[in-house]
Backbone as CSV, one residue per row, in Angstrom:
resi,resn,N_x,N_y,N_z,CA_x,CA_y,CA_z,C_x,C_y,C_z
1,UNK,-26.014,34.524,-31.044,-24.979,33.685,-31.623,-25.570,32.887,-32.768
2,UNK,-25.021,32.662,-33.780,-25.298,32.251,-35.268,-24.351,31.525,-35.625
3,UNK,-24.232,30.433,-36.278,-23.207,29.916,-37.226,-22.014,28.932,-36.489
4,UNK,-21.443,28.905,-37.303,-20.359,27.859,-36.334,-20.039,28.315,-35.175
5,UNK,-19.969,27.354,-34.070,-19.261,27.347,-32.605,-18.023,26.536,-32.544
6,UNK,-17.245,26.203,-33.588,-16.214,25.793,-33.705,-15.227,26.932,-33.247
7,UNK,-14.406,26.675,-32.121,-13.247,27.925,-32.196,-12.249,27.595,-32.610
8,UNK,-11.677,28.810,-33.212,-10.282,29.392,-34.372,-9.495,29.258,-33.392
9,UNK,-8.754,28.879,-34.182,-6.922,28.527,-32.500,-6.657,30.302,-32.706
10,UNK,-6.300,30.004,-31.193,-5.344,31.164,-30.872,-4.045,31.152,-30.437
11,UNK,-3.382,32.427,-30.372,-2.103,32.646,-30.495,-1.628,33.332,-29.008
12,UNK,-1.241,33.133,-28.548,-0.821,33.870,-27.103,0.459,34.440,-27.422
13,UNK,0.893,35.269,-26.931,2.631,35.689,-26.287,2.408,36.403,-25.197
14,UNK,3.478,36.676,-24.481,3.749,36.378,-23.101,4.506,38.110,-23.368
15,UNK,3.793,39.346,-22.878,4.081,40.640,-23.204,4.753,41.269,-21.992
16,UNK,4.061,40.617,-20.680,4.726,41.226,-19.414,4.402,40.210,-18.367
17,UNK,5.176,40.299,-17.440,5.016,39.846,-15.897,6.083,38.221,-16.255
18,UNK,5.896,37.578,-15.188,7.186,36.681,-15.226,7.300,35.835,-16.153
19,UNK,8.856,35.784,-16.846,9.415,34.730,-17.613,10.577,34.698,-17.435
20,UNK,10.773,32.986,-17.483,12.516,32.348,-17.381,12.394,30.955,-18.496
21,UNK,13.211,30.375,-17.875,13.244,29.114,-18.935,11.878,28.719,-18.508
22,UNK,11.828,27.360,-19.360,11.126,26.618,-19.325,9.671,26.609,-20.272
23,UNK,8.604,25.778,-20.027,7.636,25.993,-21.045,6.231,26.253,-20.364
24,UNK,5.293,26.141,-20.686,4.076,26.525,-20.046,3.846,25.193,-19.548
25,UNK,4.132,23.949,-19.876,3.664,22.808,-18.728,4.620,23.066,-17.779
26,UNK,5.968,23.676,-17.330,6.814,23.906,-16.337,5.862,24.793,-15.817
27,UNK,5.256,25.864,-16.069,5.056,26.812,-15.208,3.283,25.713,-14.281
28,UNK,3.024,25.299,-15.284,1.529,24.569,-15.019,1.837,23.930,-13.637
29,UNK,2.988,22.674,-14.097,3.184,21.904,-13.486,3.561,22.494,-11.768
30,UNK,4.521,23.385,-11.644,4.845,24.012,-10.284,3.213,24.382,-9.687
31,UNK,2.330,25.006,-10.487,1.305,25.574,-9.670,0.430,24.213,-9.353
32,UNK,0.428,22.832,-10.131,-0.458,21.939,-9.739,0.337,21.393,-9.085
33,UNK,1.748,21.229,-8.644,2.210,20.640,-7.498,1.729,21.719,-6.177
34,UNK,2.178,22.710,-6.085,1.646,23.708,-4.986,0.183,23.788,-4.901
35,UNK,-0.584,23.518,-5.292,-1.821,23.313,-5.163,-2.367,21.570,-4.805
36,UNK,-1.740,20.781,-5.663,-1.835,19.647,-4.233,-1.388,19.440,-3.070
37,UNK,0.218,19.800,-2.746,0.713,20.364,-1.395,-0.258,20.810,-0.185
38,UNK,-1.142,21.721,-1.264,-1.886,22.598,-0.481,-2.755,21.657,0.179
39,UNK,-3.471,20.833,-0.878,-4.859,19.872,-0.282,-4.087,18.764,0.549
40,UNK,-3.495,17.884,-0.161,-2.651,17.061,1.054,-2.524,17.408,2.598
41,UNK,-1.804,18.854,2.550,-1.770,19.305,3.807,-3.041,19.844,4.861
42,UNK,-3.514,20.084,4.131,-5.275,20.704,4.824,-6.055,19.764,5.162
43,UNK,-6.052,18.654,4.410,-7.261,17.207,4.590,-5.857,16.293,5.732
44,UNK,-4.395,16.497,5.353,-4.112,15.199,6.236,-3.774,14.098,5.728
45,UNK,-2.925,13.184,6.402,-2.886,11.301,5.714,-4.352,10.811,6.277
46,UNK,-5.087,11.158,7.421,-6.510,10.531,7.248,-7.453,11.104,6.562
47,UNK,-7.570,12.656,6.844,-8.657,13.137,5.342,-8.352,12.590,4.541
48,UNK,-6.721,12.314,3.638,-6.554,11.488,2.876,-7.435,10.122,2.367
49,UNK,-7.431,9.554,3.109,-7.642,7.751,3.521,-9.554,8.374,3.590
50,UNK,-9.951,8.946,4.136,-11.458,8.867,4.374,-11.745,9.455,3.382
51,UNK,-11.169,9.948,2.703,-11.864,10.799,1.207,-11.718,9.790,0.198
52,UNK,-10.582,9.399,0.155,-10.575,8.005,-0.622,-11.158,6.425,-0.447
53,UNK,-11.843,6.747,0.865,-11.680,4.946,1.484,-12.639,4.152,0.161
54,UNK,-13.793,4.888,-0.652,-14.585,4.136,-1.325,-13.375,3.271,-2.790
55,UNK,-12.668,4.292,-3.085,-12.200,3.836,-3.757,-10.609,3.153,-3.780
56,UNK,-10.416,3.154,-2.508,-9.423,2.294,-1.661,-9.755,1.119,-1.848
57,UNK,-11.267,0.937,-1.556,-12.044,-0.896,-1.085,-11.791,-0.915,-2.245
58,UNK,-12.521,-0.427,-3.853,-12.641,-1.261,-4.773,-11.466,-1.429,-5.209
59,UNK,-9.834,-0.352,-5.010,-8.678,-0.934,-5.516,-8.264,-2.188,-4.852
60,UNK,-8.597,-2.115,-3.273,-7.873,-3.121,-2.802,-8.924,-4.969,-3.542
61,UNK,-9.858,-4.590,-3.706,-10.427,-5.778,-4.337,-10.245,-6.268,-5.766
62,UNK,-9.919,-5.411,-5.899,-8.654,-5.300,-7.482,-7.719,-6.471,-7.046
63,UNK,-6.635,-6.045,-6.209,-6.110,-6.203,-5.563,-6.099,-8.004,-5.104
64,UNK,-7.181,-7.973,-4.229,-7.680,-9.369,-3.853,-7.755,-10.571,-4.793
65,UNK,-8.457,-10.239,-6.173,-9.473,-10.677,-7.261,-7.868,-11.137,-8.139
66,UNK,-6.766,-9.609,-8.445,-5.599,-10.456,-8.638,-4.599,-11.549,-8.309
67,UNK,-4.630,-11.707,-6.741,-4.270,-12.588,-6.138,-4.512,-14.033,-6.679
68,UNK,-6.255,-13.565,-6.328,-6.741,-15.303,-6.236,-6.701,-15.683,-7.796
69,UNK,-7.242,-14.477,-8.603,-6.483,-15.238,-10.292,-5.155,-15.649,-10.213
70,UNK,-3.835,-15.423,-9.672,-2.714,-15.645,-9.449,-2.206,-17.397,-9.463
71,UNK,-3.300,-17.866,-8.353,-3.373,-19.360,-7.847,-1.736,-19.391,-7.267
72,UNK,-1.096,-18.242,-6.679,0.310,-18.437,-6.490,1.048,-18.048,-7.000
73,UNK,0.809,-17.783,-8.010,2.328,-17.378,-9.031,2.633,-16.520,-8.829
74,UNK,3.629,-15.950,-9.050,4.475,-14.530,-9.359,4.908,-14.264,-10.788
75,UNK,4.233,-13.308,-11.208,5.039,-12.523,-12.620,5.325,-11.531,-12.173
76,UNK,6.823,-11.313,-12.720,7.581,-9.945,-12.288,7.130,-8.888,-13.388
77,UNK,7.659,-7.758,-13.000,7.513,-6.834,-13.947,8.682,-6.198,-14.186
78,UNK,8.920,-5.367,-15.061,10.182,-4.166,-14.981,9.961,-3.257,-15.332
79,UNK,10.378,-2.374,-14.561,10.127,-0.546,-14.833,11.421,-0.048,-15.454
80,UNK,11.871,0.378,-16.842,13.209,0.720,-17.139,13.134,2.166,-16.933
81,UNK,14.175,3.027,-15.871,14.131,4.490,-16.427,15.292,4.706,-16.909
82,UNK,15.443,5.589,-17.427,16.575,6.507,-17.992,16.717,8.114,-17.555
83,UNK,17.644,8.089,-16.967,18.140,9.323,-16.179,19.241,9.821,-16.984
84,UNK,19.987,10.987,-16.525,20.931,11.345,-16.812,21.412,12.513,-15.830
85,UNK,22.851,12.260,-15.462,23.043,13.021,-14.407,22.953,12.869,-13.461
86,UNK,22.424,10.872,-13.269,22.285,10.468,-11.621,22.444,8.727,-11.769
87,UNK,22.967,8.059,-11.100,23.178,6.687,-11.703,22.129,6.116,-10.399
88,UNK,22.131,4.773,-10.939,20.971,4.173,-10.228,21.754,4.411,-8.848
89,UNK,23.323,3.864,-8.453,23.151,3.741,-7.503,23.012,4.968,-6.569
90,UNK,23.051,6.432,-7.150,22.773,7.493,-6.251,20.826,7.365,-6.374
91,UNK,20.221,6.533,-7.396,19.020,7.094,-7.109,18.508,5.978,-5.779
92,UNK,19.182,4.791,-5.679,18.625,3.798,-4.818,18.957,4.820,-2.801
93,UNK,20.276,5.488,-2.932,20.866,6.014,-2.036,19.644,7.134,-1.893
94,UNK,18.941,8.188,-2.429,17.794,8.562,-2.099,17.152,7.709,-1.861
95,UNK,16.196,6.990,-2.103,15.091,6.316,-2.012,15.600,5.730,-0.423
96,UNK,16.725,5.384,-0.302,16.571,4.958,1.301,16.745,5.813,2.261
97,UNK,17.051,7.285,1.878,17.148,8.502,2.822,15.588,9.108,3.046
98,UNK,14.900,8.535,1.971,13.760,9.422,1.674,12.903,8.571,2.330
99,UNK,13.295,6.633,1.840,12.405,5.763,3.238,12.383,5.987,4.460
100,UNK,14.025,6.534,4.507,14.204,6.653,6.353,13.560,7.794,7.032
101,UNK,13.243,8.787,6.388,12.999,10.056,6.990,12.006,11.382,6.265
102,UNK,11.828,11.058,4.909,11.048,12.096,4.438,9.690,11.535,3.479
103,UNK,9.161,11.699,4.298,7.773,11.611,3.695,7.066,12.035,2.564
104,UNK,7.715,13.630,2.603,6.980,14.265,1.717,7.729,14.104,0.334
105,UNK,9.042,14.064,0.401,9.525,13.407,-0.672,9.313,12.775,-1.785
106,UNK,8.533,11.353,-0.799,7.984,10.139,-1.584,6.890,10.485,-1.821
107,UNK,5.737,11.218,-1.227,4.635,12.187,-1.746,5.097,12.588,-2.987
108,UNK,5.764,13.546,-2.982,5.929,14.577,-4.096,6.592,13.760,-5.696
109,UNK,7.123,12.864,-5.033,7.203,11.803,-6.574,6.624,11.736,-7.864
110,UNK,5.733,11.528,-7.019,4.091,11.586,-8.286,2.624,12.068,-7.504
111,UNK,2.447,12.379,-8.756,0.843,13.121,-8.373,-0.130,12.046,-7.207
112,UNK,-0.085,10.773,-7.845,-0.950,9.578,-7.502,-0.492,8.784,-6.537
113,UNK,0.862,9.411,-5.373,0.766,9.134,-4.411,0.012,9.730,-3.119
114,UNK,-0.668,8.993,-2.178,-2.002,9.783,-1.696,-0.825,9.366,0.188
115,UNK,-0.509,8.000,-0.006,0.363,8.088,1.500,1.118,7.279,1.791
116,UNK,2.255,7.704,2.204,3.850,7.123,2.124,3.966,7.045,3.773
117,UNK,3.501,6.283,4.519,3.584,6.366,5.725,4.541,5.101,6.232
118,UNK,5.236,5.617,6.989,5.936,4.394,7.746,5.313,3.751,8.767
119,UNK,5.474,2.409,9.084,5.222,1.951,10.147,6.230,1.550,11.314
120,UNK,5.809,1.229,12.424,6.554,0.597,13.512,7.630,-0.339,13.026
121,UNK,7.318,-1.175,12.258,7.683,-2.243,11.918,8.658,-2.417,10.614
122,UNK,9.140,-0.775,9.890,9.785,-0.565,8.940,9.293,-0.731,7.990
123,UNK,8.075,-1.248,7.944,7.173,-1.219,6.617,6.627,-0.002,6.488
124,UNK,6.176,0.371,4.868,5.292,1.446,4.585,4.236,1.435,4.136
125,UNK,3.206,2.157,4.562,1.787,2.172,4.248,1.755,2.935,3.142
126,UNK,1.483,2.200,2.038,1.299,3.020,0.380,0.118,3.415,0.024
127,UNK,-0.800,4.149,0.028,-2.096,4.101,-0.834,-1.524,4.885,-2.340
128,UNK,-1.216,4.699,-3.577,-1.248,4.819,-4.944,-1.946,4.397,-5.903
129,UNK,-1.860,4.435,-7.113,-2.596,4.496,-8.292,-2.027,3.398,-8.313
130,UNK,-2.826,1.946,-8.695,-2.037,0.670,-9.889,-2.621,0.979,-10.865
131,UNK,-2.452,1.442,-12.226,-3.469,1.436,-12.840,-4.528,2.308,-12.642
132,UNK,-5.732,2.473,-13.055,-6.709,3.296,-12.506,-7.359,2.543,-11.017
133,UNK,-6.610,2.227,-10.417,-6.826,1.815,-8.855,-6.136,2.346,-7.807
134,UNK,-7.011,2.869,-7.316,-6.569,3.409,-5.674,-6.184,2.188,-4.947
135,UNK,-5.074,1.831,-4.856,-4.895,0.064,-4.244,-3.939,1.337,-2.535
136,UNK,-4.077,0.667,-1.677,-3.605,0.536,-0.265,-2.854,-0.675,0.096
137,UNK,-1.315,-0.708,0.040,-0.733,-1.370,0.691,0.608,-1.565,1.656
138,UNK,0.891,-2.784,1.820,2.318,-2.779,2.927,3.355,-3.209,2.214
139,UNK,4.720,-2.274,2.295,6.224,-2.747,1.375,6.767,-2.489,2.420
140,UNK,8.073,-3.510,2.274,9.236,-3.350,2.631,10.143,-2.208,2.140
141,UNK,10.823,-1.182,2.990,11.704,0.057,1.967,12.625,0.509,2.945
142,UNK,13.522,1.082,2.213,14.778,1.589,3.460,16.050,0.696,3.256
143,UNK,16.784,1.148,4.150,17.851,0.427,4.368,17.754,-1.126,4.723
144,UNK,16.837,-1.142,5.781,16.495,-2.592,6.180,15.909,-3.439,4.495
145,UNK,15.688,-2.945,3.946,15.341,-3.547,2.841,15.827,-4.253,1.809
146,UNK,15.918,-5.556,1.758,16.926,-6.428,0.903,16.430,-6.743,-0.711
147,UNK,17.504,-5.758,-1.219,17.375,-5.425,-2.716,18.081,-6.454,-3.567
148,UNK,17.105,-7.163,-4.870,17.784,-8.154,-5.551,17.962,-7.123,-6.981
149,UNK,19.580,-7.709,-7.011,20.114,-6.974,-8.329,20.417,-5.538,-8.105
150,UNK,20.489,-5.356,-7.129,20.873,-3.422,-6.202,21.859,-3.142,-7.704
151,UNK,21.700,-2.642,-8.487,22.667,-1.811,-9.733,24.185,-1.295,-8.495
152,UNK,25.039,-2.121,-9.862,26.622,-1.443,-9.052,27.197,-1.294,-10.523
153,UNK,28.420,-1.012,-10.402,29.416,-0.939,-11.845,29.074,-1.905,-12.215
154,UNK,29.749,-3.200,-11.585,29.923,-4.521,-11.790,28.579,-5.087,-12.495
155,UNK,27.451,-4.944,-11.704,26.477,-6.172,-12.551,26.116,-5.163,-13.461
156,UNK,25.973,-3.951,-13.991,25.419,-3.119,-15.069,25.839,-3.164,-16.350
157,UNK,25.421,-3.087,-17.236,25.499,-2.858,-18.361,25.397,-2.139,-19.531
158,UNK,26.506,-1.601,-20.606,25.961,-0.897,-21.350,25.050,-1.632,-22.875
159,UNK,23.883,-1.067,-23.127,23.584,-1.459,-24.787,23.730,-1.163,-25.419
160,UNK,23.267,-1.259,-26.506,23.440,-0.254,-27.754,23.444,1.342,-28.182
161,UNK,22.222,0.913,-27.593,21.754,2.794,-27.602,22.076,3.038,-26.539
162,UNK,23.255,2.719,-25.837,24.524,3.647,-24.699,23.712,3.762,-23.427
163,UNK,22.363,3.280,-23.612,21.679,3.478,-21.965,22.590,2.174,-21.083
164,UNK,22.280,2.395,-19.473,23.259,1.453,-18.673,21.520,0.411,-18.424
165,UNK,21.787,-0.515,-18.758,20.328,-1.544,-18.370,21.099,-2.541,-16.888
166,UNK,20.400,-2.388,-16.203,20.966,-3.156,-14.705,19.805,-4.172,-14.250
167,UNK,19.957,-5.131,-13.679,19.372,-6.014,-13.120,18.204,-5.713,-12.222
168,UNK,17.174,-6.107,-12.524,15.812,-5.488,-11.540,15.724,-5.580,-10.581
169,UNK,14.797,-4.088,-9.871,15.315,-4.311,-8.341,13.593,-4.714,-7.906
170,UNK,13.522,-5.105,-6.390,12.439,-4.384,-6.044,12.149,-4.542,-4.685
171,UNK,10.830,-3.884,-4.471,10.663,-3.956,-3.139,9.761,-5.454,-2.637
172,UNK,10.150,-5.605,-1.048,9.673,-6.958,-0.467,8.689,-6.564,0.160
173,UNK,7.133,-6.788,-0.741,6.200,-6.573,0.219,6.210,-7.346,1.547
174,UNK,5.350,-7.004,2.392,5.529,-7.327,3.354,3.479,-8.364,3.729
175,UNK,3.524,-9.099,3.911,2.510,-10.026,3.808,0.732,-10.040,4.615
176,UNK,0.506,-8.261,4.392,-0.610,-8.135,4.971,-1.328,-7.091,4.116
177,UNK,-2.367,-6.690,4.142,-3.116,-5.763,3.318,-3.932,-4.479,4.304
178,UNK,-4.531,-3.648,4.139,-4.528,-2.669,4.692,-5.821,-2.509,5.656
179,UNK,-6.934,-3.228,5.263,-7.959,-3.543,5.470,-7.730,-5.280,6.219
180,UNK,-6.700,-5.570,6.601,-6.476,-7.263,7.363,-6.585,-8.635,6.527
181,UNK,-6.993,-8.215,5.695,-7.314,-9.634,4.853,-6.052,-9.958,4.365
């Protein structure tokens, strides 16, 4: 080998074997969901948790370290989505079918959920991404769950650019951490 190792773009087309809609991150995306499916299911919610625990501690001390900078306070946040073809209040109506009973559901959401577990107590055991943090914690979710600003006709709104903007919702953590502290 001699001379530049820079490579020349290439050109693909797609000559035989399967095609339908969609684009090559659709086709990507199905095989890296079925391929985490796969690991999820083989390791477990505790292979889960023990494969992660190192970086569980340092999210949850994330976690901690935010608190005590806090001195108390609360700053909210807001997540705006934009859907189409589903209004908040059918997406809130999943989210409490999916609290009440399907697990894998709330798994399959996003990549960077690792465990959506319920407890005794109607709380759920979250381990997710905040950020680049593996944080582990306890929310309130479900039906039992008392939503401020639950989106209806009434309190919603249209703006400008025709999206419906509704009053923020969220969940009520529930006042313990995963590790007891």
């Amino acid at each position: 080998m001699t001379g530049d190792l820079t490579p020349s773009p290439v050109a693909v087309t797609l000559t035989s074997g399967p095609a339908g809609p969609g684009s090559i991150d659709d086709f990507e995306l199905f095989y890296a969901r079925r391929a985490l499916h796969r690991f999820r299911a083989r390791l477990g919610r505790q292979g889960l948790l023990d494969l992660l625990a190192a970086d569980i501690e340092e999210g949850n001390a994330f976690l901690r370290e935010s608190a005590r900078a806090s001195d108390g306070t609360f700053q909210g946040g807001t997540t705006v989505l934009t859907a189409r073809g589903l209004s908040s209040a059918e997406f809130l109506g999943w989210t409490d079918k999916a609290f009440a009973a399907d697990e894998n559901a709330l798994l399959d959401a996003h990549p960077e959920h690792y465990v959506m577990a319920p407890e005794a107590d109607g709380s759920f055991h979250v381990v997710e991404n905040i950020g680049p943090h593996v944080c582990s914690f306890f929310m309130g979710a479900g039906e039992r769950t008392r939503w401020r600003g639950r989106p209806t006709r009434t309190n919603c709104s249209r703006s400008r650019s025709s999206r419906t903007r509704c009053p923020r919702t969220s969940f009520s953590p529930t006042a313990r951490s995963s590790d007891g502290r």
